[in-house]
VOGU-3710 file (C-alpha; in Angstrom, 3 decimals, decimal comma):
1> xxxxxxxxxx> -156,660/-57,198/-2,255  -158,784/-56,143/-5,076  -156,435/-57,661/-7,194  -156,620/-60,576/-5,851  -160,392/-60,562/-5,748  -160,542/-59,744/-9,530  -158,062/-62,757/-10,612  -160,339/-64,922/-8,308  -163,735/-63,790/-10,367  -161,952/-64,611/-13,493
11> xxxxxxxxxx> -160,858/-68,269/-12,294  -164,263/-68,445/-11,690  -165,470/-67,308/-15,009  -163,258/-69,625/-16,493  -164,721/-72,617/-14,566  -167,639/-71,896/-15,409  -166,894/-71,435/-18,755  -165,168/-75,039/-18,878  -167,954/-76,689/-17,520  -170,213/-75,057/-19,714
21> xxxxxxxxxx> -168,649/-75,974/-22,894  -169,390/-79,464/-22,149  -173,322/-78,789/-22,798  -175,262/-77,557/-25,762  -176,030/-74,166/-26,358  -179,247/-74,713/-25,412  -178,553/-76,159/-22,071  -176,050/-74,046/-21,465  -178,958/-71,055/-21,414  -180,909/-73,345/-19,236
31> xxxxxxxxxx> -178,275/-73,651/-16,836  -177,484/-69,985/-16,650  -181,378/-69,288/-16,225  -181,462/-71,438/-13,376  -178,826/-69,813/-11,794  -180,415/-66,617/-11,906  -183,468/-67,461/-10,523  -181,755/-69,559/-7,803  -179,677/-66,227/-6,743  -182,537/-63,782/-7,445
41> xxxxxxxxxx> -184,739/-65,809/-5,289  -182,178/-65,581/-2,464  -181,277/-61,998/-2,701  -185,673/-60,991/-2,763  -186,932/-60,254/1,098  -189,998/-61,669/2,073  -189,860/-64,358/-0,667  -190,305/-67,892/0,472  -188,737/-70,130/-2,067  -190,044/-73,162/-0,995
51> xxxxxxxxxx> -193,253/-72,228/-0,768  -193,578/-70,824/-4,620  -195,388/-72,958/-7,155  -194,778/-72,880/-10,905  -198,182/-71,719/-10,862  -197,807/-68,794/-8,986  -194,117/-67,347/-9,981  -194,963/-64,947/-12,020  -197,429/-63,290/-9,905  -194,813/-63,921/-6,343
61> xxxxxxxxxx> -192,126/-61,940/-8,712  -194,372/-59,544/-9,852  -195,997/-59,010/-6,518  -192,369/-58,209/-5,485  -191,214/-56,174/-8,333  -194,736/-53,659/-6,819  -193,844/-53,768/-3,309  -190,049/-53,083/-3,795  -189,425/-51,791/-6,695  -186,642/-52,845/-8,984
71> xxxxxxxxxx> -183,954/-54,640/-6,951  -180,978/-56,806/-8,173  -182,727/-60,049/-7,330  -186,103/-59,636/-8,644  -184,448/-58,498/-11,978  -181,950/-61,701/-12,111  -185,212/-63,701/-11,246  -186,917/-62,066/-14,351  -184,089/-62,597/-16,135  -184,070/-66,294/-15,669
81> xxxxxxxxxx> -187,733/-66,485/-16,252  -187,080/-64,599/-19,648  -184,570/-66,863/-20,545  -186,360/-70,134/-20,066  -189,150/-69,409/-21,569  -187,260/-67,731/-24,743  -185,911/-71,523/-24,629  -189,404/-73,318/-24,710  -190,965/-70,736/-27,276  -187,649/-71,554/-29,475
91> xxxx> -188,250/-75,371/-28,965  -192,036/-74,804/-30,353  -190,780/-73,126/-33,232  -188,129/-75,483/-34,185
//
């Protein structure tokens, strides 16, 4: 079974990977970031996605990041947030 799981990942991987290749690098990033934060944001307790406002995602992550401590989905939320904003300070300096 773990087998089977494994070769299923990879398919998956190389889907991804396929549909990927179709964007810039760039967008590519951008994509990736927003899948983080779309699966950090679902794996954070007491977060209430639809309720958070550009405004006020740092401070909701951060907020969470105190209360919790380090968990998979605040990190892949930071992660995301990292990575789209390394993308807009790299636009600026282009």
């Amino acid at each position: 079974m773990d087998d089977e799981k494994l070769e299923i990942k990879d398919e998956l991987v190389g889907e991804i990977i396929d549909i990927l290749s179709k964007c810039f690098f760039k967008d590519k990033i951008e994509v990736l970031a927003n899948v983080f934060l779309t699966l950090g944001f679902n794996e954070m307790s007491g977060i209430d996605v639809e309720s958070i406002r550009p405004s006020t995602l740092y401070k909701e992550v951060l907020a969470h990041v105190k209360k919790h401590g380090d968990t998979l989905g605040n990190t892949l939320t930071r992660q995301g947030l990292v990575l789209l904003s390394w993308l807009e300070t790299g636009e600026k300096d282009e």
